[in-house]
N, C-alpha and C positions, 0 to 999 in steps of 0.2 A: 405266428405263421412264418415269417420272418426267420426266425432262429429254427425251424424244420426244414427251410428250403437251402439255409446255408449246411445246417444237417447233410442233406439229402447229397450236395454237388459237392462237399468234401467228401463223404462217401461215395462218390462216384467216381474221383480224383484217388480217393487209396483204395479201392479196388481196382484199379485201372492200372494203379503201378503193381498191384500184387500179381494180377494175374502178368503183366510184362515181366516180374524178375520170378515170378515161379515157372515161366512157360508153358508145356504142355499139362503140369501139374495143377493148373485151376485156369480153368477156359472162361472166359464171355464170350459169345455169342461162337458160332460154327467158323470154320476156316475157309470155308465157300462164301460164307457171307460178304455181302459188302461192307464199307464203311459204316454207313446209313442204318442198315440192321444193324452193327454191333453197337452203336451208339444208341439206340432204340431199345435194346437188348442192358448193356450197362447202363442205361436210364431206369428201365425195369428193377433187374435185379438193387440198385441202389436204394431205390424207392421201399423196396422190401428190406434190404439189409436197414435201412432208415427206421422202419416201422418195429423192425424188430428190436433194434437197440434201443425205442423209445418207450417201448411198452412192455416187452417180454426180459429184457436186460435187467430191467430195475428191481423185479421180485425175484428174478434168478438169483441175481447178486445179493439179496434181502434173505434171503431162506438159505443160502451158502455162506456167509456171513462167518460161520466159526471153523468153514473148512478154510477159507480163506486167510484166517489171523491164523489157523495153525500154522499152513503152508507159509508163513509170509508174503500173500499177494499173489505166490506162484499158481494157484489155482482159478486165477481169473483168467490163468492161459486158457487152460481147460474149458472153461463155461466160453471164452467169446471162439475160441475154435466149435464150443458146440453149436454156436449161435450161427457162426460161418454156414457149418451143415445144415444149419435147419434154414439158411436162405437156399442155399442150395436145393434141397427139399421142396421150397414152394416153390422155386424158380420153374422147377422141372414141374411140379403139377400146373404153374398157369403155360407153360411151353416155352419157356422161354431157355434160351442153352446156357447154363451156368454150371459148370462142372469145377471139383475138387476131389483129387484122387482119392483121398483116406485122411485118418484122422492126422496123423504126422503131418501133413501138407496142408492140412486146415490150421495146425496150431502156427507153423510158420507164415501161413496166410494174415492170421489175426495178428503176430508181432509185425510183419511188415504195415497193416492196415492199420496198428495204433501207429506206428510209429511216424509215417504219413500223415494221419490224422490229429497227430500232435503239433506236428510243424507246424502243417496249412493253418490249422484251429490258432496257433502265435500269430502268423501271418496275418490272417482275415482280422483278430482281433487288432494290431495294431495299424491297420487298412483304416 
């Protein structure tokens, strides 16, 4: 449980800087919104980007496995950009505002959110 919830607040942490250096190109929460909702909003959507990378990740990556060694790795762009969209997807069916223009802007979403995701994850381990 423990190691889901550090999951979940690094993932809220590099979604947080992606949607700041992509700008209008991947939204949380509305621009009317207050603080309070956006934070309620990237609490949401993390919670789901969490759940997806813990459950839906592991057999995607499993059954892509030899597009992957062909590509050298490069096609793990591709699946966690698809991943990206597919929070996007549920984000908008529970109501919550999480936008990404298109596929291009979902793939540089998922390099800035590993990349993020790498550091903080050094970080907290040596915390």
């Amino acid at each position: 449980m423990t190691r889901f919830l550090m999951s979940w607040i690094l993932s809220a942490a590099a979604l947080a800087a992606a949607a700041g250096l992509l700008g209008e190109h991947m939204n949380i929460g509305a621009a009317a919104d207050t603080t309070q909702e956006r934070l309620v909003a990237l609490a949401i959507v993390a919670l789901v980007f969490s759940l997806i990378n813990t459950f839906v990740a592991p057999v995607v990556k499993t059954l892509s496995l030899p597009f992957i060694v062909i590509t050298l790795g490069l096609f793990l762009l591709v699946i966690n950009a698809l991943l990206l969209l597919l929070t996007d997807w549920i984000a908008d069916k529970l109501d919550v505002t999480f936008y990404v223009e298109s596929f291009g802007w979902a793939v540089l979403g998922a390099i800035v959110i590993s990349i993020v995701n790498a550091i903080l994850g050094t970080v907290a381990r040596r915390a």
